[in-house]
N, C-alpha and C positions, 0 to 999 in steps of 0.2 A: 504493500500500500504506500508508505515510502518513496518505493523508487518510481513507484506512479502519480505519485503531488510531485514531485520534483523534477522528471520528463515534461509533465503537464505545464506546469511553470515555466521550463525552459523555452518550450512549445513557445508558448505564449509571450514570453520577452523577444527572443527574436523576432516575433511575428509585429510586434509594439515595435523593435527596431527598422523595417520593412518598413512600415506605414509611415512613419513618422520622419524617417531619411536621417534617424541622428548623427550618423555614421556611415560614410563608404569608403569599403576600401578598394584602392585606385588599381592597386596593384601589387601582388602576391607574387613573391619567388622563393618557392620550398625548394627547386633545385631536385625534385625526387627522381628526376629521370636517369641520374647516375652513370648516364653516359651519353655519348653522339655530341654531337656542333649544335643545337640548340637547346631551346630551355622554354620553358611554357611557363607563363603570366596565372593563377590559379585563381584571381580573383573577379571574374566572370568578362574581365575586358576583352581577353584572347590576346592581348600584348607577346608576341613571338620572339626572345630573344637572341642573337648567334654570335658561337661562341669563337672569338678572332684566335690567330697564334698565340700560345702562352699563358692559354687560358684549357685549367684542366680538373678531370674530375676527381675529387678526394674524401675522404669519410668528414662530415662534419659533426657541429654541435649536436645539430637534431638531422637525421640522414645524413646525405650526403650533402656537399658543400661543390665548389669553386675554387680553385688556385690558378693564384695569378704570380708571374715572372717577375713582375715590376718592370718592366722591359717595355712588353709588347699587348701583353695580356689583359685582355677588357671583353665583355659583353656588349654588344651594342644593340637598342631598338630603335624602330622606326619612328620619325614625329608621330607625334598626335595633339592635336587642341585641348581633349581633355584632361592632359596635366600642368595646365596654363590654370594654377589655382593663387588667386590673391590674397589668402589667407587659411586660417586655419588648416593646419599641416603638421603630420606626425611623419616624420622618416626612420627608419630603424631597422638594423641587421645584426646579426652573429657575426665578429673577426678577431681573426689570429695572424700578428702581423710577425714576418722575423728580425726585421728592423723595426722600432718606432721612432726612431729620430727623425728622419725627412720625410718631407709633405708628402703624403699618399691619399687620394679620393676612393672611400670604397665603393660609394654609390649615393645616386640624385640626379638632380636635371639641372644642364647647365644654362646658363642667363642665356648666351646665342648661341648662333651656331660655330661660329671662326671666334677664334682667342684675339684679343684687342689688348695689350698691353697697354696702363696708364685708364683704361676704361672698367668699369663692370663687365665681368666676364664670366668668376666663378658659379656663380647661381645658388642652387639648391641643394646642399648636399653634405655628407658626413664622409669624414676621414679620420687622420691620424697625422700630427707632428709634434715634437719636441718632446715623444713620449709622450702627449698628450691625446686625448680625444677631442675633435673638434669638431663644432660645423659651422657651417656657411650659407646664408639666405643673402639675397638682394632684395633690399628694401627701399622703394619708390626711386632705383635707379642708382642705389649705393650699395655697394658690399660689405657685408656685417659678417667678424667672425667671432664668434664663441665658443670657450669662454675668449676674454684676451689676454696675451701673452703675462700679464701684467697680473691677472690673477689664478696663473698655475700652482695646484697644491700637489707637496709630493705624494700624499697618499692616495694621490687620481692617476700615479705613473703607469703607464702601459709597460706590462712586461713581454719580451719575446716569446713565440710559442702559446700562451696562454688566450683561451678563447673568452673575450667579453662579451656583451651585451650593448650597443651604444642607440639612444635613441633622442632625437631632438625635435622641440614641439613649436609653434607660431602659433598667436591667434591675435596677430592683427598688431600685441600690444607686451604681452608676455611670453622671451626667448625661453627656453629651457632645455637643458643637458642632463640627460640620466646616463650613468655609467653602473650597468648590472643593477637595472632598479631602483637607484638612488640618484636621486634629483643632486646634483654636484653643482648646477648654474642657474640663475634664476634672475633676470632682468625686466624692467617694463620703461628702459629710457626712450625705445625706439618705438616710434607709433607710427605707422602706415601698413600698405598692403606689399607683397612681394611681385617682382615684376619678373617680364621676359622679354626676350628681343628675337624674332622671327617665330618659328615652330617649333616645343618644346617636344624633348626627345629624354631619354631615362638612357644609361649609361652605367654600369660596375664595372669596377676594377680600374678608372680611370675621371678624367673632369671632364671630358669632352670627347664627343664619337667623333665630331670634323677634325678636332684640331685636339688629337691627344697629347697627355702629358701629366706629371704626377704620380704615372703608373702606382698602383697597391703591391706590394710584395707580403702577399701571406691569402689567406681564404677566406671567402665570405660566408655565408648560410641565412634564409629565413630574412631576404631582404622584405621589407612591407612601406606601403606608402599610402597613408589616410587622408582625406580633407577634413579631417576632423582632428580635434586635438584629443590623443589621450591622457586618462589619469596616470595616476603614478601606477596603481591598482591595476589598469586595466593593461601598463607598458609588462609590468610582470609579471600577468597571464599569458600576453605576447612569447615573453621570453622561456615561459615552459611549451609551447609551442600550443596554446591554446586562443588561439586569435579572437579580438575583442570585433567579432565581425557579425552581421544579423545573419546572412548565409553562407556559412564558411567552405571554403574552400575544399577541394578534393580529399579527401583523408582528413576535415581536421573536426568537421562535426563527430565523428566518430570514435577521434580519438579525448575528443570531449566527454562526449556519454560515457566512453570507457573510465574516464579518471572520475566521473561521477560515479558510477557503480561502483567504484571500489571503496568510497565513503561508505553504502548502508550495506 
């Protein structure tokens, strides 16, 4: 009886999440195909990714994962308008990098298509330098990275080898930086919408599909991308692989109900 209020309920919140739109997610990469040159988008867009030299398949966090050369190694997908989002935005992946000292992009959407030094160019996106986790939005035409170099704490160092959690939120007004579930940055100086320059495009393992560079040197896993902001709660359900989504993704409603049954 039990595990039948508690289906039922479930039932029923997703179905509240449906009607209501609180949440979409953009795009889903579980990576489970664990082999071949491309990669399937899980979160009903059909987003197709292919996977360039240097880019290869390895066991990760949750399945398998991505390894990237730091060379040459990137994913790359086709434009699309629908990740042209001017606010509220959750970005967030699994990485094990073997360096963390130099800039590496593990994935997001970049501001244009061709790299313009002296202009806005990074965009949307989470990486890794100085041992640190970072990310990067363009907001109303400026590049914004968090946290800044100025407020690096050492017990946020990225060690080699070691798989984290890194996920960054926007919502117009409030930046925010979780590393493995804990909110580490938290800002509201910067107030506007985030922008883009031609047709935005989604990219791992690198900052840009036209004009690469910054290559990742280590694997990704469990990339996700919201127009929604999430909680703290819902970034570390994410992070056990139980996605904060009204219709989840291929294998994940399933593996949902299973961690519920194991409760009663």
């Amino acid at each position: 009886m039990k595990l039948n209020t508690v289906v039922c309920g479930l039932v029923l919140l997703l179905a509240g999440f449906v009607g209501t739109g609180v949440a979409e997610l953009l795009l889903y990469l579980p990576f489970e195909e664990g082999s071949g040159n491309s990669t399937q988008d899980k979160s009903g867009s059909g987003y197709v990714g292919t996977l360039n030299d240097g880019a290869v398949w390895v066991k990760g966090q949750l399945g398998s994962a991505i390894d990237f050369d730091g060379e040459t190694g990137m994913i790359t997908f086709d434009d699309h308008p629908n990740l042209r989002l001017p606010k509220d935005i959750t970005l967030e992946a699994w990485v094990t990098v073997r360096n963390p000292s130099p800039i590496q992009f593990a994935a997001g959407i970049p501001y244009r298509d061709t790299r313009v030094w002296n202009n806005p160019w990074v965009g949307h996106q989470i990486g890794i330098e100085k041992k640190q986790f970072l990310s990067w939005l363009n907001i109303e035409g400026t590049n914004r990275q968090f946290p800044p170099f100025s407020e690096f704490k050492a017990e946020n160092e990225i060690q080699p080898d070691n798989w984290y959690h890194i996920a960054m939120t926007f919502d117009g007004m409030a930046r925010k930086s979780y590393l493995n579930g804990e909110l580490i940055y938290n800002d509201n100086s910067i107030i506007g919408n985030t922008t883009f320059e031609g047709s935005p495009h989604f990219v791992v393992g690198s900052h840009s599909v036209h004009a690469p560079g910054e290559f990742f040197g280590g694997a990704v896993n469990e990339v996700a991308l919201y127009n929604h902001v999430l909680t703290q709660d819902e970034i570390r359900s994410d992070m056990d692989g139980r996605l904060f989504v009204a219709v989840s993704p291929s294998g994940r409603l399933a593996t949902t109900w299973a961690n519920l049954k194991g409760k009663w």
